[in-house]
C-alpha positions as CSV (number, residue, x, y, z in Angstrom):
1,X,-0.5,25.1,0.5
2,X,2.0,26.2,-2.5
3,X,3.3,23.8,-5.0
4,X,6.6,23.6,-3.0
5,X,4.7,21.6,0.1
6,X,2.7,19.4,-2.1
7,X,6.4,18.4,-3.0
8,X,7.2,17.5,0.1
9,X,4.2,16.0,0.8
10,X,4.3,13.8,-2.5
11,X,8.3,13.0,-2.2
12,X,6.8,11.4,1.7
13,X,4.8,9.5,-0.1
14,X,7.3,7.6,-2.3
15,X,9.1,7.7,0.9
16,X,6.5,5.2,2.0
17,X,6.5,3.7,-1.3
18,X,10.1,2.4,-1.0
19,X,10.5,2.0,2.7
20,X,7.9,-0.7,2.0
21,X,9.6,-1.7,-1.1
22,X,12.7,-2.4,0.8
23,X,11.3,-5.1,3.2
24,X,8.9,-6.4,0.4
25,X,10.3,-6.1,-3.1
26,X,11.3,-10.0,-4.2
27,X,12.1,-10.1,-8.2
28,X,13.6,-7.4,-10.6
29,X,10.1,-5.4,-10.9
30,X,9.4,-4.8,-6.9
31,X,13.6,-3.6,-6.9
32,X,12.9,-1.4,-9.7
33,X,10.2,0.3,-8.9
34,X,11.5,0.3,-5.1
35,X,14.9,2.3,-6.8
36,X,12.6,4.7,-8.6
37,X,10.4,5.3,-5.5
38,X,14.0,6.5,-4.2
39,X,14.9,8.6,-6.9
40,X,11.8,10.2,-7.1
41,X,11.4,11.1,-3.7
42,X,14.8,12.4,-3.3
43,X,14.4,14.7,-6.5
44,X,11.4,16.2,-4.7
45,X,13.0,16.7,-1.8
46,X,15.8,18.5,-3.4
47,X,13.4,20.8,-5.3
48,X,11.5,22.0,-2.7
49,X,14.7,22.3,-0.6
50,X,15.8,25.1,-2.5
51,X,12.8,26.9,-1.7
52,X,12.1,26.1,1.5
53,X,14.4,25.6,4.6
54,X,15.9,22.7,4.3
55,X,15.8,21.5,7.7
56,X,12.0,22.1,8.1
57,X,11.9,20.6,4.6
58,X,13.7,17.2,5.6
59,X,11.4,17.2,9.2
60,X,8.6,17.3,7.3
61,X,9.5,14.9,4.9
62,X,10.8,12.6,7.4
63,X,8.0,12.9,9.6
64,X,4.9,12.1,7.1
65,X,6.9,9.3,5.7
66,X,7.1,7.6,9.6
67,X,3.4,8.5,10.0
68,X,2.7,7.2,6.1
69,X,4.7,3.7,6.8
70,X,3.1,3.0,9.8
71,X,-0.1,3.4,8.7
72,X,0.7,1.1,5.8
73,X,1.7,-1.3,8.3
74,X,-1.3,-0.8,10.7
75,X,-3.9,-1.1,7.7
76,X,-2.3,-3.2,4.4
77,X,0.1,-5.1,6.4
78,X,-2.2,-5.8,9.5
79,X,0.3,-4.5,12.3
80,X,-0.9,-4.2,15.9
81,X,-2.5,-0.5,16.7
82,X,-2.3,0.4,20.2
83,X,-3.7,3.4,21.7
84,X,0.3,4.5,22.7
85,X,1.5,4.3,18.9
86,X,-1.6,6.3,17.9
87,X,-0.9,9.4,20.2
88,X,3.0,9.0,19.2
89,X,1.8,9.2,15.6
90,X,-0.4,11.9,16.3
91,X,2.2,13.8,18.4
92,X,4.6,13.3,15.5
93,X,2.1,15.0,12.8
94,X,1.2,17.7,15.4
95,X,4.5,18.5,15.3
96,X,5.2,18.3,11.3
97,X,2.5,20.3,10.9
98,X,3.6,23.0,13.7
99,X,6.5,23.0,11.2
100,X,5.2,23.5,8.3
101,X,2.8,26.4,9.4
102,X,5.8,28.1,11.3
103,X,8.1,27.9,8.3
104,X,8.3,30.1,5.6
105,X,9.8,30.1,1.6
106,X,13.5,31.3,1.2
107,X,14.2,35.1,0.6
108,X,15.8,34.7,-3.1
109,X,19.7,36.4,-2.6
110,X,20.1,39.1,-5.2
111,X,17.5,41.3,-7.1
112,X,16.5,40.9,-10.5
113,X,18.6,42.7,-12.8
């Protein structure tokens, strides 16, 4: 895995980070470090679309941070775990990482001069 995917993968988790910030944050602190989750995982994002394609990029992304907040749910928060929302989940990270192995980086336009 290059340092572009590690990008995506760390920019998913901040994407947990705030998703959970959002329903939880309650006093200046849990907002502001809910808001720099946000920035942070979208400035990841960004990078590593400019490398890779972006729509595999944002699956991706999107994908392990659904998978990442529900298992925050399931094991901090105490949410139910049915054997239906396992194979979903499991589906859903099949197919991220289907994406990920399918995908390549972006062929730089123009040569070196």
């Amino acid at each position: 895995m290059n340092s572009t995917w590690v990008q995506v993968f760390i920019a998913s988790l901040f994407e947990v980070l705030w998703v959970v910030g959002l329903k939880y944050a309650y006093d200046f602190w849990t907002w502001l470090g809910t808001v720099i989750c946000i920035g942070l995982s979208f400035i990841l994002l960004i990078s590593a679309a400019r490398h890779l394609p972006v729509g595999t990029v944002y699956a991706v992304f999107v994908g392990l941070g659904t998978a990442g907040t529900a298992l925050v749910d399931v094991v901090v928060f105490e949410e139910s775990l049915s054997l239906m929302k396992l194979l979903l989940l499991a589906i859903l990270l099949a197919g991220v990482i289907g994406l990920k192995l399918v995908s390549g980086e972006k062929k730089e336009e123009g040569g070196k001069a």
